[in-house]
PDB file of N, CA, C and O in Angstrom:
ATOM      1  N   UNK A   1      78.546 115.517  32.254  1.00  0.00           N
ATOM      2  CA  UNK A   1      77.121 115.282  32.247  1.00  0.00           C
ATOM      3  C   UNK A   1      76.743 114.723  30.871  1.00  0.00           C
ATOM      4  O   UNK A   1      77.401 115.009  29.871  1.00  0.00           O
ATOM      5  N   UNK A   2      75.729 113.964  30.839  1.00  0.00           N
ATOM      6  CA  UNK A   2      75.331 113.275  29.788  1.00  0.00           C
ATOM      7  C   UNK A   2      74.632 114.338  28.662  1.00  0.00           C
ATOM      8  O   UNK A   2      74.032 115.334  29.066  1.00  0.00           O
ATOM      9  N   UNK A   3      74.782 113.989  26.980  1.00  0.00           N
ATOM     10  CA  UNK A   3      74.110 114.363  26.536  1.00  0.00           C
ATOM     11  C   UNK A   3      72.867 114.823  26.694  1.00  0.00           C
ATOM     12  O   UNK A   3      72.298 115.895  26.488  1.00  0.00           O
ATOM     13  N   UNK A   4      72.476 113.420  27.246  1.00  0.00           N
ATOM     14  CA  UNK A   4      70.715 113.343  27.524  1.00  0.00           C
ATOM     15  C   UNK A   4      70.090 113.717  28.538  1.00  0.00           C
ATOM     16  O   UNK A   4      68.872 113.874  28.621  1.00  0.00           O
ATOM     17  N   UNK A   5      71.098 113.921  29.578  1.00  0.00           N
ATOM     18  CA  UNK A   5      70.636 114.638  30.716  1.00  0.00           C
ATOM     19  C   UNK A   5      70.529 116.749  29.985  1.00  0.00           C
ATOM     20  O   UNK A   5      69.543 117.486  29.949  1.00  0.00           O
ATOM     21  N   UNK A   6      71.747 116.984  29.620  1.00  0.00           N
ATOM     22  CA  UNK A   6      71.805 118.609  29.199  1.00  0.00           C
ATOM     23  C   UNK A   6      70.322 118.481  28.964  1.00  0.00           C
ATOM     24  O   UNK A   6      69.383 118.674  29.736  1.00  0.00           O
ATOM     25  N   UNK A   7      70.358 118.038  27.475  1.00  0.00           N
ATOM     26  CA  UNK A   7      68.877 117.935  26.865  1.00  0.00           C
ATOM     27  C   UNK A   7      67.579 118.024  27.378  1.00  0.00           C
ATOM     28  O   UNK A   7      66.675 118.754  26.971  1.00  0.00           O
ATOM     29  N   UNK A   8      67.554 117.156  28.386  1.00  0.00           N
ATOM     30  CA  UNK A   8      66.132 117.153  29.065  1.00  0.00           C
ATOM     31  C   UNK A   8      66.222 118.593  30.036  1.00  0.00           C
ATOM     32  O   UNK A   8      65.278 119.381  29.964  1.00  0.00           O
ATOM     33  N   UNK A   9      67.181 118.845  30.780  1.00  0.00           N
ATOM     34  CA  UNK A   9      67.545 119.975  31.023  1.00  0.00           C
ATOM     35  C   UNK A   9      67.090 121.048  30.681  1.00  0.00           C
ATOM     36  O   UNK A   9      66.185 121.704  31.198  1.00  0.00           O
ATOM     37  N   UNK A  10      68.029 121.362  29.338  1.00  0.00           N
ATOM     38  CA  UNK A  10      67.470 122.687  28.394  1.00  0.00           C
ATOM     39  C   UNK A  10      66.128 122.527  27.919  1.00  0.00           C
ATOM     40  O   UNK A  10      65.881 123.588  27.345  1.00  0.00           O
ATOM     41  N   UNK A  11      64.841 121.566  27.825  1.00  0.00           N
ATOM     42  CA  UNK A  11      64.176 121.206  27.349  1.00  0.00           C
ATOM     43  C   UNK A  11      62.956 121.719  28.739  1.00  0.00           C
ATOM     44  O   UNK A  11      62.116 122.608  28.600  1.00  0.00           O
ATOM     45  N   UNK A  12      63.106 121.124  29.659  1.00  0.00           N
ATOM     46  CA  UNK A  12      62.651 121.914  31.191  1.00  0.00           C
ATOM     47  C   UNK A  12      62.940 123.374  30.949  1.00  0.00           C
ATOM     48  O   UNK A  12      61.999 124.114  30.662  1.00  0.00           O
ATOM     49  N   UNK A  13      64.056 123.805  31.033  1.00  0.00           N
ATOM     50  CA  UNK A  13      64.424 125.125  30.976  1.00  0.00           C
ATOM     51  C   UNK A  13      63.085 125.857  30.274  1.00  0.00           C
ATOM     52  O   UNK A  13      62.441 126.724  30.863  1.00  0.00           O
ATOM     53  N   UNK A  14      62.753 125.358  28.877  1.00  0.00           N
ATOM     54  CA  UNK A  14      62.104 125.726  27.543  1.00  0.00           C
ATOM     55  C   UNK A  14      60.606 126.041  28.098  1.00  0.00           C
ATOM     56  O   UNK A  14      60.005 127.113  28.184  1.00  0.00           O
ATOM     57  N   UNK A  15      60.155 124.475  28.504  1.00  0.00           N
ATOM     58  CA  UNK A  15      59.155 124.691  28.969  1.00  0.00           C
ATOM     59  C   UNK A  15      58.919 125.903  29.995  1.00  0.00           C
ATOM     60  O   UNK A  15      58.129 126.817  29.760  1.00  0.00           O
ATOM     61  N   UNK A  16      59.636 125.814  31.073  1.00  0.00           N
ATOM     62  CA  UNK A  16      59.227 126.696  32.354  1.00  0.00           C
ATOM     63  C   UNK A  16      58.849 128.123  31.770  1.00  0.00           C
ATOM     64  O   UNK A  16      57.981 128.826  32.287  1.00  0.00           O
ATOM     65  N   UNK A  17      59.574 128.489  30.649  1.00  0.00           N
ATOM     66  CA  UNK A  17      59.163 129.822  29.767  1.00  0.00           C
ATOM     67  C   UNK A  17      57.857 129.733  29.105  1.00  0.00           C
ATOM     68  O   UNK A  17      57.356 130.698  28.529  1.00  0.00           O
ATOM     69  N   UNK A  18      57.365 128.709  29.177  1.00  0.00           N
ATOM     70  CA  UNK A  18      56.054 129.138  28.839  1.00  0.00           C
ATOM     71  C   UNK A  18      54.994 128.542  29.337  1.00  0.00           C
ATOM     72  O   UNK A  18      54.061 128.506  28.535  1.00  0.00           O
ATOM     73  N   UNK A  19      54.761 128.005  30.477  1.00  0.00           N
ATOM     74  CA  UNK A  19      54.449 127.183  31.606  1.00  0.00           C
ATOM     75  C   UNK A  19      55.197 126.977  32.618  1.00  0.00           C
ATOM     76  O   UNK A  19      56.399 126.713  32.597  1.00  0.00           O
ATOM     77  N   UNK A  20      54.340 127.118  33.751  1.00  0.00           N
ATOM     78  CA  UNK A  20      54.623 127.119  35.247  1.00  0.00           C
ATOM     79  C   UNK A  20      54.494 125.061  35.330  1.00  0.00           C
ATOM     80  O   UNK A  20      53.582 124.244  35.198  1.00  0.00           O
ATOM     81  N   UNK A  21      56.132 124.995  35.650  1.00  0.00           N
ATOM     82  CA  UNK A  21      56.415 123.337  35.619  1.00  0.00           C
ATOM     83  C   UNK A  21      55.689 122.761  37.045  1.00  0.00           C
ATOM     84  O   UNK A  21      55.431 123.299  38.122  1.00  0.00           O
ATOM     85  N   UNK A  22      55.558 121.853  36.684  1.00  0.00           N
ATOM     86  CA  UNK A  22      54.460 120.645  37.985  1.00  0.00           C
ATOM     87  C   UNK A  22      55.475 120.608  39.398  1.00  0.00           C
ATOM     88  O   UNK A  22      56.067 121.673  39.572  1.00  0.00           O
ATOM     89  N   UNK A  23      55.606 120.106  39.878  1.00  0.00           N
ATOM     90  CA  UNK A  23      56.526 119.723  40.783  1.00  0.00           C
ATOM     91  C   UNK A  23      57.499 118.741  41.082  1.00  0.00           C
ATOM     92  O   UNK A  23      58.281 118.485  41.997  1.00  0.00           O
ATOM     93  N   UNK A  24      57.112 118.200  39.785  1.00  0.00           N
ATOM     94  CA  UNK A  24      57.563 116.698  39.898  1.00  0.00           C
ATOM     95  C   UNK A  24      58.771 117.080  38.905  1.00  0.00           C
ATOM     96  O   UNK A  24      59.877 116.568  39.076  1.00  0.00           O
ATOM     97  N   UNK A  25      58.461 118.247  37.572  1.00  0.00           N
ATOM     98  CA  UNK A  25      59.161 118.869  36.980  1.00  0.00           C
ATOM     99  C   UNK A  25      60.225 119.861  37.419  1.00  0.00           C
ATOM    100  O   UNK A  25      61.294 120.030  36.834  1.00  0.00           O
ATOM    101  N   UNK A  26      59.768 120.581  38.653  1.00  0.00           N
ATOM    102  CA  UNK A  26      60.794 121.356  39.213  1.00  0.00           C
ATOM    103  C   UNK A  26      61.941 120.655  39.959  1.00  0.00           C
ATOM    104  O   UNK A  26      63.075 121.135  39.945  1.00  0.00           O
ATOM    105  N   UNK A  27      61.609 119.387  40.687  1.00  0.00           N
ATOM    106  CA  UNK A  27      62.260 118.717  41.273  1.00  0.00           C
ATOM    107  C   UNK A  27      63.311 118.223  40.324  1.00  0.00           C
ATOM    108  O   UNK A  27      64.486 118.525  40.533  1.00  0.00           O
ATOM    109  N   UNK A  28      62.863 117.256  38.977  1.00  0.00           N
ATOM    110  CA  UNK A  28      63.922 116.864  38.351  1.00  0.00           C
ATOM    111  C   UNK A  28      64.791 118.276  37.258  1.00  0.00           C
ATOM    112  O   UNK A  28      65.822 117.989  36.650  1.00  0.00           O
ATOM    113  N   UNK A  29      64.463 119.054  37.210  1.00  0.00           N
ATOM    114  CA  UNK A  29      65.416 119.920  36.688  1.00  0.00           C
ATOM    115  C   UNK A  29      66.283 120.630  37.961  1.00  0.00           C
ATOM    116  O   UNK A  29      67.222 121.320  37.564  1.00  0.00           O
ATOM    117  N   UNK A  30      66.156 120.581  39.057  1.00  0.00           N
ATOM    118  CA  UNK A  30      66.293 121.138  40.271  1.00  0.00           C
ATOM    119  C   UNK A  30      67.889 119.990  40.618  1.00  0.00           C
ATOM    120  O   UNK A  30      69.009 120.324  41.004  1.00  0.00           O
ATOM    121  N   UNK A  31      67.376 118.732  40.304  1.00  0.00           N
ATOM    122  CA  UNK A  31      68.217 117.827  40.019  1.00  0.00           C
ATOM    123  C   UNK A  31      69.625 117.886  39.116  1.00  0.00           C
ATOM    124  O   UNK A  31      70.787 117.784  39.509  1.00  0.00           O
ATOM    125  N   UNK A  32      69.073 118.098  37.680  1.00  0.00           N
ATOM    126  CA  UNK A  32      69.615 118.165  36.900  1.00  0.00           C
ATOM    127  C   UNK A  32      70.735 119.075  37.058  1.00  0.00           C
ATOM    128  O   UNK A  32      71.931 118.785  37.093  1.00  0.00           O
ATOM    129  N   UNK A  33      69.888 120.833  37.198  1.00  0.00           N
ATOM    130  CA  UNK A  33      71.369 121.669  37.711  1.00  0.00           C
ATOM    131  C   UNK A  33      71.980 121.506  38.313  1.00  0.00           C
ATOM    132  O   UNK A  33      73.065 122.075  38.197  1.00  0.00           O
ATOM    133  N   UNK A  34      71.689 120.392  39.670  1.00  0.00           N
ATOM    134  CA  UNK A  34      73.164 120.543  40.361  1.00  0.00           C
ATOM    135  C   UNK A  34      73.851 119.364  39.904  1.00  0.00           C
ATOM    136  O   UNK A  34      75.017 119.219  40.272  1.00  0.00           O
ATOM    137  N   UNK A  35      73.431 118.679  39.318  1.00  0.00           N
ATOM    138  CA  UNK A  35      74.365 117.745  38.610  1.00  0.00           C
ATOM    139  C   UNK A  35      75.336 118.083  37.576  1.00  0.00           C
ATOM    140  O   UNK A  35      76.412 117.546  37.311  1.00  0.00           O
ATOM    141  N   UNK A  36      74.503 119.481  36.827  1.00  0.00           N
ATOM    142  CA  UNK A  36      75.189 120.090  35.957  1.00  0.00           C
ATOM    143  C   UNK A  36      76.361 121.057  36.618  1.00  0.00           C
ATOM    144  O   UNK A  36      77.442 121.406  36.143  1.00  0.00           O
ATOM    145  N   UNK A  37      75.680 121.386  38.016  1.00  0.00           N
ATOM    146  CA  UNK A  37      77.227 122.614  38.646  1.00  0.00           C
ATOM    147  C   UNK A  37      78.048 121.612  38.941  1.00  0.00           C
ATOM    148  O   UNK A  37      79.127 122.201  38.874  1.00  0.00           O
ATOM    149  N   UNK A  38      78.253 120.717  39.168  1.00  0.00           N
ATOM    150  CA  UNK A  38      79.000 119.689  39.953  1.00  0.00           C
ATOM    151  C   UNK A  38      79.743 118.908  38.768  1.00  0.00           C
ATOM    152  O   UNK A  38      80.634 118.066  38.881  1.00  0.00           O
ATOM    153  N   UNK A  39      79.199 119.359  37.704  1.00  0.00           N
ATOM    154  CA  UNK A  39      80.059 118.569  36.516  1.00  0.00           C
ATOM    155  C   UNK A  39      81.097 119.870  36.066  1.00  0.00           C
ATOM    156  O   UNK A  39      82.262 119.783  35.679  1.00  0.00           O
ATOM    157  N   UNK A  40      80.281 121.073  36.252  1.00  0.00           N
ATOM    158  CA  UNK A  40      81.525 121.869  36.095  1.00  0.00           C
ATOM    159  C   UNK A  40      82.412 122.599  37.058  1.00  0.00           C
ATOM    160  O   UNK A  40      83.439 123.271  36.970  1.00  0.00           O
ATOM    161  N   UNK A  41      81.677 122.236  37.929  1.00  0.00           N
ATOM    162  CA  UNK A  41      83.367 122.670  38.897  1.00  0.00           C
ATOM    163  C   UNK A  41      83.845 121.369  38.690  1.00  0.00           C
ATOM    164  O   UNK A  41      85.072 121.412  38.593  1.00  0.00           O
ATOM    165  N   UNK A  42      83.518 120.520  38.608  1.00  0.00           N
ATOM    166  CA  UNK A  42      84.770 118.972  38.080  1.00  0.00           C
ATOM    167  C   UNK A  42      85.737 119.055  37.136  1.00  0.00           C
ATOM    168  O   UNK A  42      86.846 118.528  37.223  1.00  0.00           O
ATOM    169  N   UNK A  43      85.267 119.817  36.086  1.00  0.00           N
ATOM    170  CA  UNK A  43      86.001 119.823  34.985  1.00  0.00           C
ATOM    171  C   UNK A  43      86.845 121.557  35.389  1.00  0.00           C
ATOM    172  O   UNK A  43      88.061 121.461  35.224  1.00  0.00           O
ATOM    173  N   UNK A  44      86.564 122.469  35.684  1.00  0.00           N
ATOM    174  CA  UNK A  44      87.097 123.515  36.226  1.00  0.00           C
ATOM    175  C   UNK A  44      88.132 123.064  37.037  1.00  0.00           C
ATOM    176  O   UNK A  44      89.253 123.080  36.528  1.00  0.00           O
ATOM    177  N   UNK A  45      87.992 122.557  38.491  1.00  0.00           N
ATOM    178  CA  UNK A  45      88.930 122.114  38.869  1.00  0.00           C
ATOM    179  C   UNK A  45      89.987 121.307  38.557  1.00  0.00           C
ATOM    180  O   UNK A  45      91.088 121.354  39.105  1.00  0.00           O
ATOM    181  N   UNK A  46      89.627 120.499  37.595  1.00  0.00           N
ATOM    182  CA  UNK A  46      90.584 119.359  37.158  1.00  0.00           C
ATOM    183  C   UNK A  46      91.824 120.534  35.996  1.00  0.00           C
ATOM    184  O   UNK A  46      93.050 120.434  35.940  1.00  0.00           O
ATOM    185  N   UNK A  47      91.060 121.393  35.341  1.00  0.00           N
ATOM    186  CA  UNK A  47      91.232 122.170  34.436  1.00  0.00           C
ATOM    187  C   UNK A  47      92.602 122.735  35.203  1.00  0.00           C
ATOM    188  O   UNK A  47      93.757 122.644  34.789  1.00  0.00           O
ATOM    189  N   UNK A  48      92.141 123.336  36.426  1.00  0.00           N
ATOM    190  CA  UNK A  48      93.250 124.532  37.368  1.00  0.00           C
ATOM    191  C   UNK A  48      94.292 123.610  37.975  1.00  0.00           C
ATOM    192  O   UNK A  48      95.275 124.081  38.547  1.00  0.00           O
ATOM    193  N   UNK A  49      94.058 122.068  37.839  1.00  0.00           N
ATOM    194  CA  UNK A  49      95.041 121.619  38.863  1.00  0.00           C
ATOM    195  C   UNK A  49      96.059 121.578  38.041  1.00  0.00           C
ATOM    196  O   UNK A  49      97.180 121.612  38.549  1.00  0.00           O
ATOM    197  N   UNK A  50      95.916 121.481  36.369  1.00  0.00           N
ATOM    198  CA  UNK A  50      97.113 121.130  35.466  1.00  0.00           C
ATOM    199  C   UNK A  50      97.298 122.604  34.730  1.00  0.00           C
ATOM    200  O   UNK A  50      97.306 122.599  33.499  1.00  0.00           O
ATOM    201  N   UNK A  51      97.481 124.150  35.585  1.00  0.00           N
ATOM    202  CA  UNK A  51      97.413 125.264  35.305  1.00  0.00           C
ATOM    203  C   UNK A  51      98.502 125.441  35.816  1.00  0.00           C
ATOM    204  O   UNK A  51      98.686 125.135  36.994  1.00  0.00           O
ATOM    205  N   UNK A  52      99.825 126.165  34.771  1.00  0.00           N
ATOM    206  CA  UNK A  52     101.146 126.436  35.499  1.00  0.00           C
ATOM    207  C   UNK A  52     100.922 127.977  34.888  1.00  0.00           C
ATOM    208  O   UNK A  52     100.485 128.290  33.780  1.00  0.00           O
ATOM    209  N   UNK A  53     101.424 128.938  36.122  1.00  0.00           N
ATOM    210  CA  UNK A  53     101.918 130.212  35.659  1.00  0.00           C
ATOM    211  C   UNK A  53     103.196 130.351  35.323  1.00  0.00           C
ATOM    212  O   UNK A  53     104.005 129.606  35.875  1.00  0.00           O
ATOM    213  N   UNK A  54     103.552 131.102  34.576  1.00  0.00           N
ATOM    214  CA  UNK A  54     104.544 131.618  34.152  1.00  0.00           C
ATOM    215  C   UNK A  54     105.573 133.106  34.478  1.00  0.00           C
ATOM    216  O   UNK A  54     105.472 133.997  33.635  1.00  0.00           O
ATOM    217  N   UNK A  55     106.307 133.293  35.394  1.00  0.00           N
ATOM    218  CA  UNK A  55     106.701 134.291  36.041  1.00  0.00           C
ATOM    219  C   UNK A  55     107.506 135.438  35.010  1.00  0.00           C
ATOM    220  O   UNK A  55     107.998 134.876  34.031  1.00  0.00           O
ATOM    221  N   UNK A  56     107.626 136.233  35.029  1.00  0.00           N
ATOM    222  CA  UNK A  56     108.180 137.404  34.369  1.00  0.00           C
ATOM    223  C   UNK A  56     109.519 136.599  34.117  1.00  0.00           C
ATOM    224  O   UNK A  56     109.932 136.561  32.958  1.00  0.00           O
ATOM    225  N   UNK A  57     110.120 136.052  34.958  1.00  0.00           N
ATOM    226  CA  UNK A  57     111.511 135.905  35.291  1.00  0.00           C
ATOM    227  C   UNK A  57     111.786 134.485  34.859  1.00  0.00           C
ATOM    228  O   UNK A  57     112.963 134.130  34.806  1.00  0.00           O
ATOM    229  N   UNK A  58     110.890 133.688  34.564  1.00  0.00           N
ATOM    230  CA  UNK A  58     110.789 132.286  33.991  1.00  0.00           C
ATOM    231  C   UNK A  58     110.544 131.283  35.085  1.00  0.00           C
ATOM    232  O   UNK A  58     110.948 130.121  35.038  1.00  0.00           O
ATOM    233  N   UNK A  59     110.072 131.643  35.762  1.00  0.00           N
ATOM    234  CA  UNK A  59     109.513 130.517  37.429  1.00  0.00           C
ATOM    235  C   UNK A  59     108.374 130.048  36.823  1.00  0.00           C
ATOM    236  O   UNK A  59     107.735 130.874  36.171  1.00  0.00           O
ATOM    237  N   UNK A  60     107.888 128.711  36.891  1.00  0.00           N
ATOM    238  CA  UNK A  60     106.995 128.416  37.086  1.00  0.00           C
ATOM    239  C   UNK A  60     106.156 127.678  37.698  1.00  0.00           C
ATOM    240  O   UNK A  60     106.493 126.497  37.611  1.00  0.00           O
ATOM    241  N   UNK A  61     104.789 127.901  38.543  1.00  0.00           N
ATOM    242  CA  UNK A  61     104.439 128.087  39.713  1.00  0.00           C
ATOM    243  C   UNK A  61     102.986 127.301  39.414  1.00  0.00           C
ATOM    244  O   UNK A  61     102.281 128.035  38.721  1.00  0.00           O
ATOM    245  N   UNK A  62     102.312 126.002  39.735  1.00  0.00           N
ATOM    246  CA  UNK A  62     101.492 125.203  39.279  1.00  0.00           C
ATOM    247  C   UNK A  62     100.603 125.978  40.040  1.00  0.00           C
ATOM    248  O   UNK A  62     100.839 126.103  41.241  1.00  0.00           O
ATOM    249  N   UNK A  63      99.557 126.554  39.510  1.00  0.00           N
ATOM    250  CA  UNK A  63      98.245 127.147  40.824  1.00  0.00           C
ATOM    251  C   UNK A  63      97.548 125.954  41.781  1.00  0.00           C
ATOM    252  O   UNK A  63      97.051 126.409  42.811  1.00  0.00           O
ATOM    253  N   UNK A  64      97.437 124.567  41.613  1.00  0.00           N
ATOM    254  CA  UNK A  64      97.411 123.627  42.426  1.00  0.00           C
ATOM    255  C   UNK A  64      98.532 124.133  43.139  1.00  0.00           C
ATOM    256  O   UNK A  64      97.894 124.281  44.182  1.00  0.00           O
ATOM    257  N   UNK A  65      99.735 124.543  43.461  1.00  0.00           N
ATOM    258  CA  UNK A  65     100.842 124.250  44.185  1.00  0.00           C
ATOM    259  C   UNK A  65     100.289 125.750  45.588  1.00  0.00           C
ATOM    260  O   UNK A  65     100.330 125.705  46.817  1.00  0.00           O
ATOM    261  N   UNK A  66      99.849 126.842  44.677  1.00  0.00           N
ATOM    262  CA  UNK A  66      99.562 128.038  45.016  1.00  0.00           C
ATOM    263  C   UNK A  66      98.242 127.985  46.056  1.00  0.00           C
ATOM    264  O   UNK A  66      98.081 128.702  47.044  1.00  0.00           O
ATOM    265  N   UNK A  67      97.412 127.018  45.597  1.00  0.00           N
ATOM    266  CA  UNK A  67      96.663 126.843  46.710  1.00  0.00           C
ATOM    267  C   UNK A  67      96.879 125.942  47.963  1.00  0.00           C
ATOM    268  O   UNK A  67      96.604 126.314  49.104  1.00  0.00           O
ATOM    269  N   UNK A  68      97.321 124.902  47.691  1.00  0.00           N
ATOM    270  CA  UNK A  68      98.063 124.053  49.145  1.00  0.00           C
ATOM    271  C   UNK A  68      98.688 124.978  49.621  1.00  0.00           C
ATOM    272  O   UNK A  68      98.117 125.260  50.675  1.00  0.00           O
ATOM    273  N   UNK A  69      99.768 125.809  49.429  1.00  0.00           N
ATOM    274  CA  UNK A  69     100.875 126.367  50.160  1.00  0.00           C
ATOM    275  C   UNK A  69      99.945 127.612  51.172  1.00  0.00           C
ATOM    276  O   UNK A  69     100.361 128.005  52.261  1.00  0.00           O
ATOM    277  N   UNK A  70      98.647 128.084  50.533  1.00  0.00           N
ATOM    278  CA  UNK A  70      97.822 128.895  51.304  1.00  0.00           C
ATOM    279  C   UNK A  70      98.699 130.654  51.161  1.00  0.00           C
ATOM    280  O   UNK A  70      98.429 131.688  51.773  1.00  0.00           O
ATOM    281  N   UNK A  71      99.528 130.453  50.352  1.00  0.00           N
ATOM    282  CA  UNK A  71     100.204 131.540  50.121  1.00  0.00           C
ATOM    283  C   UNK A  71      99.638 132.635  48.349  1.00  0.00           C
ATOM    284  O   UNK A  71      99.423 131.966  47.338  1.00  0.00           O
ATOM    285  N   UNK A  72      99.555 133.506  48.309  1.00  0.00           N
ATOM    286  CA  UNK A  72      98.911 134.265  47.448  1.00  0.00           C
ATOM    287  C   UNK A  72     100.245 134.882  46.562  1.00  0.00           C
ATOM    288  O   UNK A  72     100.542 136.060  46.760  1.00  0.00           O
ATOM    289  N   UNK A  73     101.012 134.111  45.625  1.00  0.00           N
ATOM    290  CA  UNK A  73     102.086 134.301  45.013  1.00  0.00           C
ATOM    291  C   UNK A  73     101.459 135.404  43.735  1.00  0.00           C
ATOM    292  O   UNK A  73     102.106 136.436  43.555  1.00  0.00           O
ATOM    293  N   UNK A  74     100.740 135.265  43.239  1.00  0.00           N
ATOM    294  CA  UNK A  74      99.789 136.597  42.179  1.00  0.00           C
ATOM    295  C   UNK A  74     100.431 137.818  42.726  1.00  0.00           C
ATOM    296  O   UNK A  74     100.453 138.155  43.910  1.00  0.00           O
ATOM    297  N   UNK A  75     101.140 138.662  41.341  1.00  0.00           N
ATOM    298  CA  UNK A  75     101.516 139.725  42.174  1.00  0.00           C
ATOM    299  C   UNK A  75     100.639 140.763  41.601  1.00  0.00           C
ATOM    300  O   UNK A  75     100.652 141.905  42.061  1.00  0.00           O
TER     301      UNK A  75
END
């Protein structure tokens, strides 16, 4: 997400604490957060796909690999 988007963001946020925002205001911060959840499960996910565990025993097991297989290897 853009600098300038956070910003206006946290800046809505600011306001709504001390004023009840217009509608036109709720809408674009309404906006904003899910642009903002959607930037971080992007980066979360991208984060877990290049996540290798490390087994007691020296296996190691990519959690991308752990979720395709639909198998729950976590002991």
């Amino acid at each position: 997400m853009e600098k300038v988007k956070l910003n206006r963001l946290s800046e809505l946020t600011a306001i709504s604490r001390k004023r009840e925002l217009t509608a036109a205001e709720k809408d674009e911060r309404e906006k904003l957060r899910m642009e903002y959840r959607r930037s971080v499960i992007a980066n979360l996910t991208g984060q877990l796909e290049h996540t290798t565990i490390v087994e007691p025993d020296g296996s190691r097991i990519k959690v991308s690999d752990m979720k395709r297989s639909g198998e729950d290897k976590i002991k």
